[in-house]
C-alpha positions as CSV (number, residue, x, y, z in Angstrom):
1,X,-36.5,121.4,-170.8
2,X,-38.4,120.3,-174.0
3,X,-36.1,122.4,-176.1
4,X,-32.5,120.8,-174.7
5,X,-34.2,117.6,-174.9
6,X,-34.6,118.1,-178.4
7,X,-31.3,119.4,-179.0
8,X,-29.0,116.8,-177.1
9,X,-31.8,114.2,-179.5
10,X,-30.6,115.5,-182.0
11,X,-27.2,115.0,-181.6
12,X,-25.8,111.7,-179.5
13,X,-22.0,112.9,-179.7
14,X,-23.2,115.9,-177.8
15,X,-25.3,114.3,-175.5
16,X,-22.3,111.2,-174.9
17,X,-19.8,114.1,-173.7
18,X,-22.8,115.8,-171.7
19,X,-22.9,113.1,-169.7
20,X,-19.4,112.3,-169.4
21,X,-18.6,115.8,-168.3
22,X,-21.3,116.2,-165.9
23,X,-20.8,112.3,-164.6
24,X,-17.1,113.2,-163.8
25,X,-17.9,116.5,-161.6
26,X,-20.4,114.9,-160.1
27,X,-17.8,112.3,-159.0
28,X,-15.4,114.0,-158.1
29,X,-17.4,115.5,-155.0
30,X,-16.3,113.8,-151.8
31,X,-18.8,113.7,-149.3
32,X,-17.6,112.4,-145.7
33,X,-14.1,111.0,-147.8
34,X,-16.5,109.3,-150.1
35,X,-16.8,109.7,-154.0
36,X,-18.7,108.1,-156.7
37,X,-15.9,108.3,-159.1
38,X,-16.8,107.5,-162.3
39,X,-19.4,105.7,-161.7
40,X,-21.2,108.8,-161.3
41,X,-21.5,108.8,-165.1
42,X,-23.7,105.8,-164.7
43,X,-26.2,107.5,-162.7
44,X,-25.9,110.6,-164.7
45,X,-26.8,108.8,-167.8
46,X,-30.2,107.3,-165.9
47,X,-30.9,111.0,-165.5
48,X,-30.5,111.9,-169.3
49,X,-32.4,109.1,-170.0
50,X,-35.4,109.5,-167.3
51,X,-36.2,112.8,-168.5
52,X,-36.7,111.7,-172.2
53,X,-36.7,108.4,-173.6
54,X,-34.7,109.9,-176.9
55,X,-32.2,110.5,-175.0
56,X,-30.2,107.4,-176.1
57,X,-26.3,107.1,-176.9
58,X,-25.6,104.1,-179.5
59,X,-25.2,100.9,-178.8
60,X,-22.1,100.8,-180.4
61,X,-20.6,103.4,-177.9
62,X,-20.8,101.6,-174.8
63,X,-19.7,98.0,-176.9
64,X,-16.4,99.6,-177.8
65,X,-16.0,100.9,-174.0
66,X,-16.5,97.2,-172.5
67,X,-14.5,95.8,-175.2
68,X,-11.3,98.7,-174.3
69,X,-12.0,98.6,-170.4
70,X,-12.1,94.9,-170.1
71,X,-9.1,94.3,-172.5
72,X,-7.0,96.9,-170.9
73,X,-7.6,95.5,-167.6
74,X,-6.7,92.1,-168.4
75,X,-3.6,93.0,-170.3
76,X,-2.5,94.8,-167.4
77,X,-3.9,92.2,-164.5
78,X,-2.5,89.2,-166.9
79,X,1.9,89.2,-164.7
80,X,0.2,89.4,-161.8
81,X,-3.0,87.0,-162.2
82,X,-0.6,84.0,-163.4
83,X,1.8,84.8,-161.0
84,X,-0.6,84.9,-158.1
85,X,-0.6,81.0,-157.4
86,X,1.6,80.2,-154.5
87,X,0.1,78.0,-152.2
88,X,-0.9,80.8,-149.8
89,X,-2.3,83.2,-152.7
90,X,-4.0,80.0,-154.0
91,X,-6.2,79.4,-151.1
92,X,-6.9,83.6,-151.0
93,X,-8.1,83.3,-154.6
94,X,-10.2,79.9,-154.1
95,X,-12.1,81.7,-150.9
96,X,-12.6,84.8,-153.3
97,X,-14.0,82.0,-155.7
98,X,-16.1,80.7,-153.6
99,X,-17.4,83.7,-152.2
100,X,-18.7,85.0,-155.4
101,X,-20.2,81.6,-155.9
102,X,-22.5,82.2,-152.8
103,X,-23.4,85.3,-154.0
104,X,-24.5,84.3,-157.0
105,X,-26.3,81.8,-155.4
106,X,-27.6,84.5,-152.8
107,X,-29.0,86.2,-155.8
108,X,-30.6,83.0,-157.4
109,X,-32.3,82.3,-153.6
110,X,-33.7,86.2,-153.8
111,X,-34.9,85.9,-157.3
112,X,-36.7,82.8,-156.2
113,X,-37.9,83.8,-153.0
114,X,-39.1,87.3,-153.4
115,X,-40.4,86.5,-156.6
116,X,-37.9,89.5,-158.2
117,X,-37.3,89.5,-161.9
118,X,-34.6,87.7,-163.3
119,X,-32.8,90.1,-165.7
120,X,-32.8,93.0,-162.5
121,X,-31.3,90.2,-160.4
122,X,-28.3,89.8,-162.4
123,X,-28.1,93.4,-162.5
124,X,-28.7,93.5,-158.5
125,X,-26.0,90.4,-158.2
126,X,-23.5,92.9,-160.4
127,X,-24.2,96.2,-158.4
128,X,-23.8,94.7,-154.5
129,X,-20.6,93.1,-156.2
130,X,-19.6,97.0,-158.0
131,X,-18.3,95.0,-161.0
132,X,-18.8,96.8,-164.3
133,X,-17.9,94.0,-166.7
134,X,-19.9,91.4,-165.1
135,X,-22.6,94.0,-166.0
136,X,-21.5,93.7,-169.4
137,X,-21.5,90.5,-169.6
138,X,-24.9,90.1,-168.2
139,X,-26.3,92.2,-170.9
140,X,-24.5,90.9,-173.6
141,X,-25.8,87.3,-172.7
142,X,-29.2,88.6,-172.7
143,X,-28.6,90.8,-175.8
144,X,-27.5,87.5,-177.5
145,X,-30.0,85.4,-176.1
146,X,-33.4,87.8,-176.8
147,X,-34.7,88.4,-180.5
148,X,-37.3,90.5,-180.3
149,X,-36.3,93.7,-180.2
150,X,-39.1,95.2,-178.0
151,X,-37.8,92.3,-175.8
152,X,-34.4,92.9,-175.6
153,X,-35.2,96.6,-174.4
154,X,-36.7,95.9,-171.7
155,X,-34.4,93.2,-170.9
156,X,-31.1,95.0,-171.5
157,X,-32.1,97.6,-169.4
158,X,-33.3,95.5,-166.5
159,X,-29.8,94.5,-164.9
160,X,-28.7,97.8,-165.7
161,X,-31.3,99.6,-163.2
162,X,-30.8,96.7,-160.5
163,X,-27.5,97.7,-160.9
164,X,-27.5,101.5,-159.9
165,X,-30.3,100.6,-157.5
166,X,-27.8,98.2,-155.5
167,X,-23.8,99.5,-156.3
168,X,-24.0,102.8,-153.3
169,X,-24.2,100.1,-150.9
170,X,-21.8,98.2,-152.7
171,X,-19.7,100.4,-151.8
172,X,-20.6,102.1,-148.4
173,X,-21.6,98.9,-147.0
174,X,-18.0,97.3,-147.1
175,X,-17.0,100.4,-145.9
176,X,-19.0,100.6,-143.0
177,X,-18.0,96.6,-142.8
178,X,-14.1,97.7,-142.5
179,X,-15.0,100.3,-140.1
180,X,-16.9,98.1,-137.2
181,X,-14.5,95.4,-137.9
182,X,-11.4,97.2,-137.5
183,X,-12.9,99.1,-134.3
184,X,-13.3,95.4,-133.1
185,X,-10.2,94.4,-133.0
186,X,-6.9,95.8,-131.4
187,X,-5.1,98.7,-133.1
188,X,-1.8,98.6,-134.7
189,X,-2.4,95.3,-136.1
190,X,0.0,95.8,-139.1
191,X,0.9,92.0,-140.2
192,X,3.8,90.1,-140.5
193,X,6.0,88.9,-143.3
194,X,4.1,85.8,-143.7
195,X,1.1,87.7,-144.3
196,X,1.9,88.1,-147.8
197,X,1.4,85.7,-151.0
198,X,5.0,84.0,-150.7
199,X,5.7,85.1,-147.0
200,X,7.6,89.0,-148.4
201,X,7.0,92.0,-147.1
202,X,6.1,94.9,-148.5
203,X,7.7,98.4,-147.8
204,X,9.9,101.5,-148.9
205,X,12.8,100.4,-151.0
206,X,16.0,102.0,-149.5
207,X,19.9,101.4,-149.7
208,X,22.4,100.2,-147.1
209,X,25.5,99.2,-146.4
210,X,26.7,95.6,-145.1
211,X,30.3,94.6,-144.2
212,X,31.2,90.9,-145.6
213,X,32.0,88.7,-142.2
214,X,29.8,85.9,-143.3
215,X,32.5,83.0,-143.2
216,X,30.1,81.2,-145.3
217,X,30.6,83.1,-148.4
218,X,34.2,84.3,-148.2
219,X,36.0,83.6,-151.5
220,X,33.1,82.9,-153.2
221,X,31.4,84.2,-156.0
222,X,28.5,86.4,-155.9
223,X,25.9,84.2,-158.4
224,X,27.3,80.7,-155.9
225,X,25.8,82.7,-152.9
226,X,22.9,84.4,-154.3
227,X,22.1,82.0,-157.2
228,X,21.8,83.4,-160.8
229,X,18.4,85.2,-161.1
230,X,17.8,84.6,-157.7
231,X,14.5,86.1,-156.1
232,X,16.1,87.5,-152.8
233,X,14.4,91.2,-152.9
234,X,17.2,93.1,-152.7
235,X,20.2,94.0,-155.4
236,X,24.0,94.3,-154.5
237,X,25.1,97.5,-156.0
238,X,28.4,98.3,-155.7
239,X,31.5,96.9,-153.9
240,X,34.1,98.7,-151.7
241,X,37.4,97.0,-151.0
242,X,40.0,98.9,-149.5
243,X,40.4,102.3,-151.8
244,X,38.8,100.7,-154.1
245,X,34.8,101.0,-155.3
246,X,33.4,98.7,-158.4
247,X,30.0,97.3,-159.7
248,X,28.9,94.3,-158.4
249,X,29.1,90.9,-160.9
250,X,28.3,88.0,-161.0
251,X,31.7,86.6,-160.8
252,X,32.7,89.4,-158.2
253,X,34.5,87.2,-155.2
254,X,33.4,88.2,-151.7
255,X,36.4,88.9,-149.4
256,X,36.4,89.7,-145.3
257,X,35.4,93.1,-145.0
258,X,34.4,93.9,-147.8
259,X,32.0,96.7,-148.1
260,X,28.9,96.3,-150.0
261,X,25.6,98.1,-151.3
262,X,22.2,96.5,-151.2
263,X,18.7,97.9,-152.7
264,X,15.5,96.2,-151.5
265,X,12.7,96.7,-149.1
266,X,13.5,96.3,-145.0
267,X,12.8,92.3,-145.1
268,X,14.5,92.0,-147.9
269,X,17.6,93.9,-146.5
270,X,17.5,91.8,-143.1
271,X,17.8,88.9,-145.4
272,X,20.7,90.5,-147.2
273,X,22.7,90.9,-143.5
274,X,22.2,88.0,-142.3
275,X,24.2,86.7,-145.4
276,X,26.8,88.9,-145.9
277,X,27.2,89.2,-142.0
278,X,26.6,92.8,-140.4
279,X,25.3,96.5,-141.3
280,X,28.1,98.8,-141.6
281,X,28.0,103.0,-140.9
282,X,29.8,103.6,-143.9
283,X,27.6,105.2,-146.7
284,X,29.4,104.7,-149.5
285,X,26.0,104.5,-151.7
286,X,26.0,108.3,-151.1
287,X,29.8,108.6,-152.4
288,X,30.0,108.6,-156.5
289,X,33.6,108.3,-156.9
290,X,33.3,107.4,-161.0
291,X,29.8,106.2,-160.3
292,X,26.7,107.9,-161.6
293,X,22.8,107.1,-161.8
294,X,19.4,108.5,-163.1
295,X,15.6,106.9,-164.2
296,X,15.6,105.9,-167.6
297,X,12.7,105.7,-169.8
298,X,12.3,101.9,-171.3
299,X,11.1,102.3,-174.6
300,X,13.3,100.6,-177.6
301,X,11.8,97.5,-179.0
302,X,14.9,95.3,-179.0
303,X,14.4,95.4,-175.0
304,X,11.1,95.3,-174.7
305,X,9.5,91.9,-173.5
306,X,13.0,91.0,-172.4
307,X,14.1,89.8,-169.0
308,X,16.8,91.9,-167.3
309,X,18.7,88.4,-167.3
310,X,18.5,87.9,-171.1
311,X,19.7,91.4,-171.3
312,X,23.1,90.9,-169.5
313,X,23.5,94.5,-168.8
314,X,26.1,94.3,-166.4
315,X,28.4,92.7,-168.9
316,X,27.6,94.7,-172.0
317,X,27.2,98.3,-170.8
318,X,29.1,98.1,-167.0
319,X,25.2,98.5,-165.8
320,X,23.0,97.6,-163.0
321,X,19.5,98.8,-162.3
322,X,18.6,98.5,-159.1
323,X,14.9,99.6,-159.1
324,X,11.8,99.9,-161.7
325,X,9.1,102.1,-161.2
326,X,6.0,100.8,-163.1
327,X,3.1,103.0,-162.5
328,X,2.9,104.7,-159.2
329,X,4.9,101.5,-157.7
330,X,8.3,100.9,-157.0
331,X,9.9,97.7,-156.9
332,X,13.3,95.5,-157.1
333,X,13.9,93.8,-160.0
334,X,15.3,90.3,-160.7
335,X,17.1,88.7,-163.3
336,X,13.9,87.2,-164.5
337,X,12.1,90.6,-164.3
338,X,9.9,91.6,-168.2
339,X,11.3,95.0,-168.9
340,X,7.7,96.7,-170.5
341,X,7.1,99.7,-172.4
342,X,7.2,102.8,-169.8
343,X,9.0,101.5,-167.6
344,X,11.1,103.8,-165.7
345,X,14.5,101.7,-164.5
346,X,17.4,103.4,-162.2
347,X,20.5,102.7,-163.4
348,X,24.1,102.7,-161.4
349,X,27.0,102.9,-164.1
350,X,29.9,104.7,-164.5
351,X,30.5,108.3,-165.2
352,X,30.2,109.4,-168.6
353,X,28.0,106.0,-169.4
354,X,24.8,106.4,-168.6
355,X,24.2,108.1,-172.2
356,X,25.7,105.3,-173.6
357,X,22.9,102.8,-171.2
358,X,20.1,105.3,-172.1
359,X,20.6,104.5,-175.8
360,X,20.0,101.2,-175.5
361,X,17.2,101.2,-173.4
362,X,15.3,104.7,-175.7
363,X,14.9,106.7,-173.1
364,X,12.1,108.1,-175.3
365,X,9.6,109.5,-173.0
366,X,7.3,110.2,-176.3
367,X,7.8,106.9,-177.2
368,X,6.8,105.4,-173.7
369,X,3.7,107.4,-174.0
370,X,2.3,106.5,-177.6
371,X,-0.2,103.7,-178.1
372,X,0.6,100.6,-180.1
373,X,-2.3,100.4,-182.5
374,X,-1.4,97.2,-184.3
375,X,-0.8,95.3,-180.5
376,X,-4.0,96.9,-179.6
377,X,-6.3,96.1,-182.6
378,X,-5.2,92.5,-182.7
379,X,-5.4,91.9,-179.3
380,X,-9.2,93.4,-179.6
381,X,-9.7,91.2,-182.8
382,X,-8.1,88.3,-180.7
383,X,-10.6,88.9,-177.4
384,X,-13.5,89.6,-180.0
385,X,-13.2,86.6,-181.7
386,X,-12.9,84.6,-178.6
387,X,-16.1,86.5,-176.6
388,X,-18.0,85.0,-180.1
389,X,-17.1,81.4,-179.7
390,X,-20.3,79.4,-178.3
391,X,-18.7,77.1,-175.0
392,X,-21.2,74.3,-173.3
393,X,-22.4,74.5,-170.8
394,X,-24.0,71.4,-168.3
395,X,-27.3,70.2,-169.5
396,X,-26.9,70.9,-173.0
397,X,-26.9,74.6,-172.9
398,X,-24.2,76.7,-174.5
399,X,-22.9,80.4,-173.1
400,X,-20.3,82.8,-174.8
401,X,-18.4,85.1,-172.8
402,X,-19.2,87.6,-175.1
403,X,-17.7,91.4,-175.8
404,X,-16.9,91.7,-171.8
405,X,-15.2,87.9,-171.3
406,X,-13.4,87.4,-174.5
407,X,-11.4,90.5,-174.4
408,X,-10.7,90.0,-170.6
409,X,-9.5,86.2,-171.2
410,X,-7.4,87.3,-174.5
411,X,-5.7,90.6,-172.5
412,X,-5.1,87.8,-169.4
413,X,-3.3,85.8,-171.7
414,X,-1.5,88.4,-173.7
415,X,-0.1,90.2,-170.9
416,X,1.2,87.4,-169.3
417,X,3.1,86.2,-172.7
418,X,4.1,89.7,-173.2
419,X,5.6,89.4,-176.6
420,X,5.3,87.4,-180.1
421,X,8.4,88.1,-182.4
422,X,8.4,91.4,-182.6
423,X,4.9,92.3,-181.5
424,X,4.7,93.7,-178.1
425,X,1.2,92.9,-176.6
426,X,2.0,95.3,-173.4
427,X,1.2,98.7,-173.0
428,X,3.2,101.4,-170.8
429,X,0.8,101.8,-167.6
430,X,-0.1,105.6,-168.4
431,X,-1.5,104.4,-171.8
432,X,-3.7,101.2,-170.4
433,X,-4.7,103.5,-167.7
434,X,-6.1,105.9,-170.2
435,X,-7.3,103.5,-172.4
436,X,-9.0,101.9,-169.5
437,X,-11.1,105.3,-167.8
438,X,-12.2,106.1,-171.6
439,X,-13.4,103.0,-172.3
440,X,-15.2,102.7,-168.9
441,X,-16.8,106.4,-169.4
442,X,-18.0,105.4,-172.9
443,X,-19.9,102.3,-171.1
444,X,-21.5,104.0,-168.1
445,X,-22.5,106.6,-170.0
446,X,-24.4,104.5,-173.1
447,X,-25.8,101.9,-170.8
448,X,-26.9,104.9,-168.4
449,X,-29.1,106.6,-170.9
450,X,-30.5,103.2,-172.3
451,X,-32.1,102.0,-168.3
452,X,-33.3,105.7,-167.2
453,X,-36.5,105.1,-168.1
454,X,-36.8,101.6,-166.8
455,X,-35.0,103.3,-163.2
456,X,-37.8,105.8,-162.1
457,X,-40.3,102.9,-163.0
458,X,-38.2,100.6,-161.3
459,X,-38.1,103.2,-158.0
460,X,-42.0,103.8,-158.2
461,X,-42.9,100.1,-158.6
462,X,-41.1,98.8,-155.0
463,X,-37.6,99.6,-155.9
464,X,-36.4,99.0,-152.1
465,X,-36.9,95.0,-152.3
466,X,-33.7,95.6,-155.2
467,X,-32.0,97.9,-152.6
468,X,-32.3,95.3,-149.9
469,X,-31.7,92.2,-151.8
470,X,-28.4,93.9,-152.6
471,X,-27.5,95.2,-149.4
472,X,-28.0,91.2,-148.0
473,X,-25.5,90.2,-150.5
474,X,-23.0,92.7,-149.5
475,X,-22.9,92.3,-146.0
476,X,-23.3,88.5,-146.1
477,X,-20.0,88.4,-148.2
478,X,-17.7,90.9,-146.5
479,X,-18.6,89.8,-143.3
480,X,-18.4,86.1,-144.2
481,X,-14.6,87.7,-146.0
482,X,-13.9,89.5,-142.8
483,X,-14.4,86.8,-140.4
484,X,-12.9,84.0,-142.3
485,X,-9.5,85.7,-143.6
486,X,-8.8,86.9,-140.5
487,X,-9.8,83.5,-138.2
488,X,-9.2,80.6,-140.9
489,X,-6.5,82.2,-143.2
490,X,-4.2,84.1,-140.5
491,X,-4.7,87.8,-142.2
492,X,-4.0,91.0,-140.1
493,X,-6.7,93.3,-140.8
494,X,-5.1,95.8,-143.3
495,X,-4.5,92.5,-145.3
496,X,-8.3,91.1,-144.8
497,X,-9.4,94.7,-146.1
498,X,-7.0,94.4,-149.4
499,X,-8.9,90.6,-149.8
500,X,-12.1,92.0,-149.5
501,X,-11.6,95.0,-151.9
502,X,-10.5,92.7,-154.6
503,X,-13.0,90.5,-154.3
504,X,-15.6,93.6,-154.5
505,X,-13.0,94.6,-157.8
506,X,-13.4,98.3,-155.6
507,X,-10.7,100.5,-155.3
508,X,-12.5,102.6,-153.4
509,X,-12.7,100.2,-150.6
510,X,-8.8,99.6,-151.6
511,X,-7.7,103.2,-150.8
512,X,-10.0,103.0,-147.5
513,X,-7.6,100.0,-146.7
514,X,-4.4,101.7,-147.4
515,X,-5.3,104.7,-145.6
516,X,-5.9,102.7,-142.0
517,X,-3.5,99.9,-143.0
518,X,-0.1,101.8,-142.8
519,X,1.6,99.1,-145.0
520,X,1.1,98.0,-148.5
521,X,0.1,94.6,-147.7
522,X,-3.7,95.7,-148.7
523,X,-1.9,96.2,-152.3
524,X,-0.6,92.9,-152.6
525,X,-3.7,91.1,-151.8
526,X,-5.9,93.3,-154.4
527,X,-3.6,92.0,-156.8
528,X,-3.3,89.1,-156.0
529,X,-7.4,87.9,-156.0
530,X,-8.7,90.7,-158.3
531,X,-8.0,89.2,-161.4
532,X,-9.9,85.8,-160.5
533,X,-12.2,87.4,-158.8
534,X,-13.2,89.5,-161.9
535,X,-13.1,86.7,-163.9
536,X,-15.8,84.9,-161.4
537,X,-18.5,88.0,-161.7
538,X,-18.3,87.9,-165.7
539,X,-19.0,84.0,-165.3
540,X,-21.5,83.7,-162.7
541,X,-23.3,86.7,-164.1
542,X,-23.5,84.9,-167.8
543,X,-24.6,82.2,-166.0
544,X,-27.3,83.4,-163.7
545,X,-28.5,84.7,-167.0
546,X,-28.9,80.9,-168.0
547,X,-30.5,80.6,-164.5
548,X,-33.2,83.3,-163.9
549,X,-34.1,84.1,-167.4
């Protein structure tokens, strides 16, 4: 043992990728459906580091993985986070606000009470909330705050140990919490439309067929009924009148009987009979006759950070997409839709044109794949800069939000502005996503190695008082979550569960949710608290900093 330690000592690159490897099998083991993921690499770094105290990764390793995991995060979180304020999602995202606020105060009240150390408190708030960043930002604070360097050991390692000691039951306790929950209630409780921020469903996007009849909006045009850029969830395709089968425009003129194609999800599609008047048998989606249509990759600049409305493709190419696929989701575009880098659109044109529509739009799957670097490194410079700037605080004091906040704030902001000129601050999702894990792995694994020593002391000296603190924090908040989304807020459990998991930031408690909600409604409600939510933990855990140390 003496000998590897000496060896992996000798060599910190080694020893990073040692523990990254091993981390990552460890986590990928599923025990009763359960996985550490990669937070495994955390707790395989503690056991680098508790077997020899040279077994250290540099600090500026696990800085450059906060500063790419919270930046990536942000950037992609940043549509969705400003977006997320309709009056239902507002009230979602001010319970989620206050429910991290009593935790934090739950973690103040234990430090107090059981006389528990202030930096492993922070640490303990962080690891019963399973929010990496906020431990980021708890040690940056302290790293910031401490001079002495013997010091600032001590007291960087401390939240990182309460951490690990109290992020399993993070975890499995929200789980269990789901489980006896959902056993208490009645089955099948799937919710409603108005279940969702801004009362839509969620579901599989499909094509049908309605027959005009609506007296209401014979012999008048298409953008009069619909509006131009109108949010309805679905998108009329094509037109059949008589023999004849064409695009749908703007200007098109609805006549009696015709026949007409609509794309959206199953809410959305009720909504589109009951104004164009019935559902017709006829599938003429399925017959081409001139029509053709395929996914095409997004990845020409001129487009990029453009709204599909701006782009007028129906008048300059004879084009209509009727779908995007972003990521692993699917969804229905509208005129106001951003198209972003990777984005994969499905186009209806006509035969022979579609080449003509995938030049415009790249259709580079290379392209869509690449890395910006000059986005990236001034969006890092950006976030840096900002996680530097000194901010008051009440009383006198003054905080930062440091290499964890700054970058999360400037990637918010970034990806909700999208482009400047001709700089495109978004990435395509495959890209961020890789950007994200890598960063993440680089900051488990250095902070891992840095606490292992600290851990077994930690374990040996009444470790279980951290354990339990952390456990009473997690159960207080998903059962207070639980209990008051579904009585006070009107949420079906599937959509309770998708609150919960993004206010633990957890997507393991997320795919738990999908997997017994049977709709997507847990999605929705991730998205649409996680952001502020993850936001909250990097403050409060600054600020308990302020607090306890």
């Amino acid at each position: 043992m003496t000998v590897l330690s000496d060896f992996l000592a000798g060599d910190p690159l080694l020893l990073l990728f040692a523990v990254i490897g091993l981390g990552s099998l460890i986590g990928s083991i599923r025990v009763f459906g359960f996985s550490l993921g990669p937070a495994a690499v955390l707790f395989t770094g503690i056991l680098f580091g508790s077997l020899d105290s040279r077994l250290r990764i540099p600090e500026l390793i696990y800085v450059l993985g906060v500063v790419m995991f919270v930046y990536t995060v942000g950037l992609q979180s940043g549509p969705t986070f400003f977006a997320s304020f309709g009056r239902r999602a507002f009230r979602a995202n001010l319970f989620a606000f206050s429910a991290i606020l009593l935790a934090s105060f739950l973690a103040f009240a234990g430090s107090r009470l059981f006389g528990i150390d202030g930096a492993s408190m922070v640490g303990v708030f962080c690891g019963a909330l399973t929010n990496t960043p906020a431990l980021a930002a708890s040690i940056e604070a302290i790293r910031q705050g401490l001079g002495a360097a013997g010091e600032l050991q001590v007291r960087t390692s401390a939240p990182v140990i309460g951490y690990s000691v109290a992020y399993p039951f993070g975890v499995i306790g929200v789980l269990l919490g789901f489980y006896i929950f959902g056993k208490l209630h009645r089955r099948g409780e799937k919710g409603a439309e108005s279940d969702l921020p801004g009362g839509r469903a969620m579901g599989p996007i499909v094509a049908r067929t309605f027959r005009v009849v609506n007296p209401g909006i014979i012999g008048k045009p298409v953008a009069a009924v619909l509006g131009e850029g109108g949010n309805h969830g679905f998108v009329l395709s094509r037109m059949r009148r008589g023999d004849d089968t064409s695009l749908v425009y703007g200007e098109t003129v609805f006549a009696l009987g015709d026949l007409v194609v609509a794309v959206g999800e199953p809410q959305a599609l009720e909504r589109a009979r009951m104004i164009l008047g019935e559902e017709s048998p006829a599938d003429i989606q399925s017959e081409n006759r001139g029509f053709d249509f395929r996914r095409i990759e997004v990845s020409d600049k001129k487009v990029l950070g453009r709204t599909i409305g701006e782009l007028n493709l129906q008048h300059m190419l004879d084009a209509t997409i009727t779908r995007i696929r972003r990521g692993d989701v699917d969804f229905v575009p509208t005129g106001d839709t951003v198209l972003e880098r990777g984005d994969r659109v499905r186009v209806l044109t006509w035969a022979g044109n579609l080449d003509r529509v995938a030049r415009f739009l790249g259709d580079s799957v290379r392209s869509s794949s690449e890395a910006d670097f000059l986005s990236l490194s001034l969006g890092l410079v950006l976030g840096i800069l900002l996680g530097i700037v000194p901010l008051p605080l009440p009383g006198g004091g003054r905080f930062t939000l440091g290499f964890a906040g700054g970058p999360l704030i400037a990637g918010l902001l970034l990806g909700r502005l999208q482009h400047s000129g001709s700089i495109s601050w978004g990435m395509p999702y495959g890209v961020n996503l890789t950007l994200r894990q890598v960063g993440l792995v680089l900051f488990l694994a250095g902070i891992g190695t840095k606490a292992g020593d600290g851990f077994l002391r930690t374990i040996e000296n009444g470790g279980w008082l951290l354990l339990a603190t952390g456990a009473g924090i997690t159960i207080i908040v998903t059962l207070l979550t639980l209990i008051v989304g579904t009585r006070l807020l009107h949420l079906s459990i599937p959509s309770v569960m998708g609150l919960m998991s993004g206010i633990q930031t957890q997507p393991a408690c997320l795919a738990y949710a999908n997997e017994h909600g049977g709709n997507d409604a847990p999605n929705v409600w991730y998205a649409s608290v996680y952001p502020v939510s993850m936001i909250a933990k990097i403050i409060f855990a600054q600020l308990l900093v302020g607090w306890l140390l």
